[in-house]
N, C-alpha and C positions, 0 to 999 in steps of 0.2 A: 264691447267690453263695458261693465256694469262694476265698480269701484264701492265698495263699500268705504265708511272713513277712515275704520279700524283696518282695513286691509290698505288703505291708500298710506297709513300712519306708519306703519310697519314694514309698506315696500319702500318706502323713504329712506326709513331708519337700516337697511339690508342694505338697498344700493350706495347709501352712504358706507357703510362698511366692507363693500365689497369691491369699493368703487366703479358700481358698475353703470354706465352710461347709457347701455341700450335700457336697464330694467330701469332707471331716474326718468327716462323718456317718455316710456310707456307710461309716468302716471300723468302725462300734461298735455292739455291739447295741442293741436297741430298749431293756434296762432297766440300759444302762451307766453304769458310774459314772465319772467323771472327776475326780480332785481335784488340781486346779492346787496348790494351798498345803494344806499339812499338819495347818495350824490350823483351814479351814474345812471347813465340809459338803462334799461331792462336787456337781459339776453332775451330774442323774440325766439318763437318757434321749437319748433324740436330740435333743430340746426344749430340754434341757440345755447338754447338747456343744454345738449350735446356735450358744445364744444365748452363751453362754460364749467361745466362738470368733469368732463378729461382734463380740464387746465387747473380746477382745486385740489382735484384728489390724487394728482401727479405727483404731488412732494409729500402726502397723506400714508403714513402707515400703520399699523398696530391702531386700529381704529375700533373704537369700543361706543355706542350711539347710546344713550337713553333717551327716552318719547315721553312727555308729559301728559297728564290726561287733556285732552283738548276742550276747549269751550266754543262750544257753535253757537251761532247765531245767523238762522237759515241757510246760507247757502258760503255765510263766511265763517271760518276759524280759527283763532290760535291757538297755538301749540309750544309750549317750551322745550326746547335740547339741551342735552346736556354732552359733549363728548370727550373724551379723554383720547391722545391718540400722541404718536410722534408725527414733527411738523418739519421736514428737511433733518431725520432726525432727531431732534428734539422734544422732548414730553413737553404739553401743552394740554390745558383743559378749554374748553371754548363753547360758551353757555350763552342762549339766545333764545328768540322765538320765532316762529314762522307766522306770519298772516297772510291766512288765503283767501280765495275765493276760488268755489266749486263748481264746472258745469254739471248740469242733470246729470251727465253719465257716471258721475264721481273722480271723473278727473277735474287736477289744475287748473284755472283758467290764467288767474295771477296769485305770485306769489313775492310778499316784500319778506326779505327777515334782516334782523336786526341784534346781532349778537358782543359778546366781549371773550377777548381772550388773554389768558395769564400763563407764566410757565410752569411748567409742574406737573401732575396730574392732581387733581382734588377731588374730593367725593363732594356732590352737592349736599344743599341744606338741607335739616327736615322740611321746611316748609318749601322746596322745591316740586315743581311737575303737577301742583295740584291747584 
């Protein structure tokens, strides 16, 4: 499997909105690190990413992703989100950015992100995603 970025950006943004855990998996390698929060350990693995993924998008509905255009710099990049969704219920918008790092085959290898969220839904700014 050969990952392009724009395909890797986009199955992000589907399995985030579809909650789906096998397609989130498929874009990371097998000894990937994942760390949602800055404070904790990494989720390692696909086992990781997995279970980590079933456990956010469990109380996630009505999920709406936007992708910003990415800025690479070789084999790392970030990327802004922006999502609108209900959160247990509740409308919620929750904007952030992902920093990764790529293996050759265009999957994951680590990925930190680093986001904020408010209640509501909001449409981001002009000078967002770019």
């Amino acid at each position: 499997m050969s990952l392009s970025l724009e395909e890797w950006v986009e199955g992000y943004r589907r399995a985030w909105e579809e909650a789906d855990a096998e397609g989130v998996t498929d874009l990371f390698t097998e000894d990937a690190q994942y760390r949602s929060f800055i404070y904790e350990e990494p989720n390692v693995g696909h086992e990781g990413v997995r279970a980590y993924w079933e456990s956010v998008t469990a109380s996630q509905s009505e999920v709406v992703v936007r992708m910003g255009t990415p800025f690479v710099d070789g084999d790392r990049v970030a990327v802004e989100f922006w999502t609108e969704m209900l959160s247990d219920g509740a409308p919620v918008t929750l904007a952030g950015c992902l920093l990764l790092e790529f293996a050759d085959d265009g999957r994951c290898r680590r990925l930190r992100e680093y986001w904020n969220i408010t209640e509501g839904r909001h449409q981001p700014p002009t000078v967002w995603g770019t």
